[in-house]
N, C-alpha and C positions, 0 to 999 in steps of 0.2 A: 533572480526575481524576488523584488517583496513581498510580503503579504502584509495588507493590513485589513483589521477588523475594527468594524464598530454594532453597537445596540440602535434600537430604534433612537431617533434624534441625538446621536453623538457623531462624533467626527470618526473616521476611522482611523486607529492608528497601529502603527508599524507593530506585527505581533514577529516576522522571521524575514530573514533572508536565507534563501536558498539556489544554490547552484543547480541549474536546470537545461535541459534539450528544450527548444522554445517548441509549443504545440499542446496543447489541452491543458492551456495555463487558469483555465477555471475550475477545471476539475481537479488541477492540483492543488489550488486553494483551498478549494472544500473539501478533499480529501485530505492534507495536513491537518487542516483544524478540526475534523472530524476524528482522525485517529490519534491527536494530540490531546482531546478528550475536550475541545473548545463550543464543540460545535455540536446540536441535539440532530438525531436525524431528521425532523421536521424545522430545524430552525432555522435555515436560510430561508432570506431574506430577498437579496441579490449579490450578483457577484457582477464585478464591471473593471473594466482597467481605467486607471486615474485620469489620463488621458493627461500628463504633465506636459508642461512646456515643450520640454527639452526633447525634442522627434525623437533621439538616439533613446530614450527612458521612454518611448509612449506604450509598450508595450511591457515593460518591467514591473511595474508598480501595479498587482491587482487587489481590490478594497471587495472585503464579504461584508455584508451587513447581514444585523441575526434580525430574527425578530422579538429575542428577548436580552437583557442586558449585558454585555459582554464584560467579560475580566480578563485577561490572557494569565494574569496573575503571577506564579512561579513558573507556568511553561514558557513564559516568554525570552525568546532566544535570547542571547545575548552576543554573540557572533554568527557570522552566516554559518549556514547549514550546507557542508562541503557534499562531495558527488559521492566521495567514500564514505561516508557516514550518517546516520539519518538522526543520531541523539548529538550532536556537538553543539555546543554552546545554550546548553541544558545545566542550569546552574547544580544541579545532584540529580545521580539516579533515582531518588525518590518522586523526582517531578515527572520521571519519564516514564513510572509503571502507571497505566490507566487500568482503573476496575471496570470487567467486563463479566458479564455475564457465559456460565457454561457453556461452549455450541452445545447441540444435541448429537444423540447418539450417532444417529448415520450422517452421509449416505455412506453405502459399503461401494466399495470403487474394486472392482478386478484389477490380478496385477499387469493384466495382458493391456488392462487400459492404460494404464500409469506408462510402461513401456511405450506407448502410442505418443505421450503427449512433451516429449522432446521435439521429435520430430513435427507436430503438427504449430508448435509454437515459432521453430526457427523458418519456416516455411510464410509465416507472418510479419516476420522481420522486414518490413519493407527498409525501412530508413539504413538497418545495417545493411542490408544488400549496397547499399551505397556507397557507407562509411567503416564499416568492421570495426564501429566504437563505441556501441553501445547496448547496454541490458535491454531484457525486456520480462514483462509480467504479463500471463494470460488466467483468464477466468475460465474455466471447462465444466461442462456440467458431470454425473457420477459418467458420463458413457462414452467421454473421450472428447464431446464438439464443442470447438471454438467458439464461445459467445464474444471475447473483446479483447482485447489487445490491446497495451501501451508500451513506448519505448522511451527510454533515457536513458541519458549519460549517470544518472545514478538508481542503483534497482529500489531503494526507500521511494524514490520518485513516482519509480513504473507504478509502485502499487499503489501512492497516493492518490495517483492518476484516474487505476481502474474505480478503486473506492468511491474519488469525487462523483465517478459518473456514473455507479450507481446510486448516491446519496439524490443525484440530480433526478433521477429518474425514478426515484421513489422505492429501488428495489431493495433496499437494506430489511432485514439483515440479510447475506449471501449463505445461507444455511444449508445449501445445499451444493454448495461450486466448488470445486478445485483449483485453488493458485498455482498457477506453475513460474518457476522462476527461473532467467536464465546465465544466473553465476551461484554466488554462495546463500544463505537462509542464516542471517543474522538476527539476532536475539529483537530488534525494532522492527526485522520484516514479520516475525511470528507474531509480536505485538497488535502490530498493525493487524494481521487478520483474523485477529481473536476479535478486537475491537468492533471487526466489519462483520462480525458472524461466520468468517470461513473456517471450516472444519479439516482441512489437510490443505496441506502448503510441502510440495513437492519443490525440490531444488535440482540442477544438472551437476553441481559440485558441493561440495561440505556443510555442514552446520556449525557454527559455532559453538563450545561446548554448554554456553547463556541460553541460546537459542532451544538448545535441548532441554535446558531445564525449563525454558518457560513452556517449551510446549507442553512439558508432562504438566505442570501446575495449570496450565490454563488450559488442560484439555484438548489439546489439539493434536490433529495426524502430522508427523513430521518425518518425510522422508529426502535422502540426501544421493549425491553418488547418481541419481539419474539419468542412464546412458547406456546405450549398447541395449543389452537384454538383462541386464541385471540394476539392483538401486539395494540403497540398506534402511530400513526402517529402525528410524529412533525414537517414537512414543507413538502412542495412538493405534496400535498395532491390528485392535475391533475392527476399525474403516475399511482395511484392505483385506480383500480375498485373494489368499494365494494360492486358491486351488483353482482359477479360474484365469 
């Protein structure tokens, strides 16, 4: 799918291509350009698909407009944005650190709830019940319940996903939710929910070792390993009670 952006009275043009599960193709546009640091949380505008020619593209092509001037400037991709990877065609890692402000202290999350929220994410999987091929990202609040749910073929996706629709829904920042995700917590999914205001970002398999260090630097809950009755906490250690 592409994304293209424009400001009030410009044309919109092509800011990424990314490899995508077709399905809350609006929410993934605004949630890219929100955690690519393009987009203000008040400044959509609209989102609409181009509606090209060509049937087989009518769906592919969706245009954000802000309602203040847009730049894509150095984050704009320069290859598509494949399902493994959510920084590719990011001309330096310099373009892909976005400043975000500290989360806050809490919430404090039990460990008996983190252990809950495996299970209560795979149990959501509709599309994999289908297909057994693809991630998913859920939003939880500190007490374990399901607020939302996305799936994709790549897990930068699932969260851009959730992101877009809170950005749409006026709920940013996420200052009090729980990410859960369901493969690995790479250094652009911590990114990404530093950006969005989320304070712990739980994964069912590994962190990358980037990943770790961003979350110490930007403050965030980071835990990996997620499964069974046990998980290993790698920063943020405050957020969780483990006597509970």
């Amino acid at each position: 799918m592409e994304i293209r952006a424009g400001g009030p009275g410009r044309a919109a043009a092509p800011v990424a291509v990314t490899m995508r599960t077709p399905g809350h193709d609006f929410e993934l546009a605004v949630g890219f350009l929100f955690t690519e640091g393009l987009l203000a949380p008040d400044g959509l505008a609209e989102v609409r698909y181009c509606g090209l020619g060509e049937e087989e593209q009518r769906f592919n092509v969706v245009s954000v407009s802000t309602r203040t001037p847009f730049d894509a400037g150095e984050r704009r991709r320069a290859t598509p944005v494949t399902a493994a990877c959510g920084i590719c065609g990011v001309a330096s890692l310099d373009a892909v650190e976005v400043r975000c402000a500290p989360p806050p202290a809490g919430p404090r999350v039990a460990a008996s709830t983190l252990l809950g929220l495996p299970g209560a994410l795979r149990a959501g999987q509709r599309v994999f019940d289908r297909t057994g091929g693809l991630h998913a990202a859920g939003l939880f609040d500190p007490d374990g319940a399901l607020l939302a749910l996305r799936e994709d073929v790549g897990r930068h996706n699932a969260v851009d996903k959730l992101v877009g629709r809170a950005l749409m829904a006026g709920e940013l920042p996420l200052s009090d939710r729980v990410l859960m995700l369901s493969g690995r917590a790479a250094f652009e999914i911590v990114q990404k929910a530093a950006v969005a205001g989320i304070p712990v970002v739980c994964a069912v398999s590994a962190p990358s070792s980037l990943a770790v260090e961003a979350a110490e630097r930007l403050g965030l809950t980071l835990v990996g390993f997620l499964r069974g009755d046990g998980f290993n906490l790698y920063a943020g250690e405050g957020r969780i009670d483990l006597r509970s």
